[in-house]
N, C-alpha and C positions, 0 to 999 in steps of 0.2 A: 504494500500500500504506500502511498507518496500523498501529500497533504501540501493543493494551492493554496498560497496566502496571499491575500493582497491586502493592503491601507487603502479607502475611495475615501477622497475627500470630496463631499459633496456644498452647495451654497445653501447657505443655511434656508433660504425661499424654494429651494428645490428637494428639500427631506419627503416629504410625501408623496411625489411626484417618481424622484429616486426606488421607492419603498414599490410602488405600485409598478417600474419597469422590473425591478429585483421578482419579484410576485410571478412577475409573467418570466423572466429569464427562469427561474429554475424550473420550470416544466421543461426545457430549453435543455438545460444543462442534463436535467435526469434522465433525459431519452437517450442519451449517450451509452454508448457501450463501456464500461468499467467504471460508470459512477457508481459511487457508497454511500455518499450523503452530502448536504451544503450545509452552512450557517451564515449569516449574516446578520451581525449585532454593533448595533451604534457604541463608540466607546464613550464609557461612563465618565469620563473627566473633560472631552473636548466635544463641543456642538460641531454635527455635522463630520464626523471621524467614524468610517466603519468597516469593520474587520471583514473579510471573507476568507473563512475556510472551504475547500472543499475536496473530499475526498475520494482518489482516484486509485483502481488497482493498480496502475504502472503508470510509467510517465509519458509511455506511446500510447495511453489510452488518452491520456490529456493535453500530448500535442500532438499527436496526430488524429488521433478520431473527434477529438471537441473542437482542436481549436484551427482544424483545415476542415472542417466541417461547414456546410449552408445554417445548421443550426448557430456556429457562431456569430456568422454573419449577420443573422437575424437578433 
């Protein structure tokens, strides 16, 4: 297993808007072949700071099958 991490800083007028394209991405992302799971959590000290995990069986499941994917794209 291998675990994406990213930091998005988002603008703070754009939190709910962010929340709702996130919403529809992980349908997105769990169609993928060797997803495990996502999370996506605002960090608790900074507005508008938020973590992405997401969990993949290998790392040719996560660049090559997600992220040379039409799902990416989308």
């Amino acid at each position: 297993m291998i675990i994406e991490h990213a930091l998005l800083q988002v603008r703070a007028s754009e939190e709910a808007a962010f929340e709702a394209a996130m919403a529809k991405a992980r349908l997105l992302i769990a169609a993928s072949p060797g997803f495990q799971g996502i999370e996506v959590r605002p960090a608790a000290e900074k507005t508008g700071l938020y973590r992405l995990l997401v969990r993949w069986d290998s790392i040719v499941d996560h660049r090559e099958g997600f992220r040379k994917s039409e799902r990416y794209e989308r």
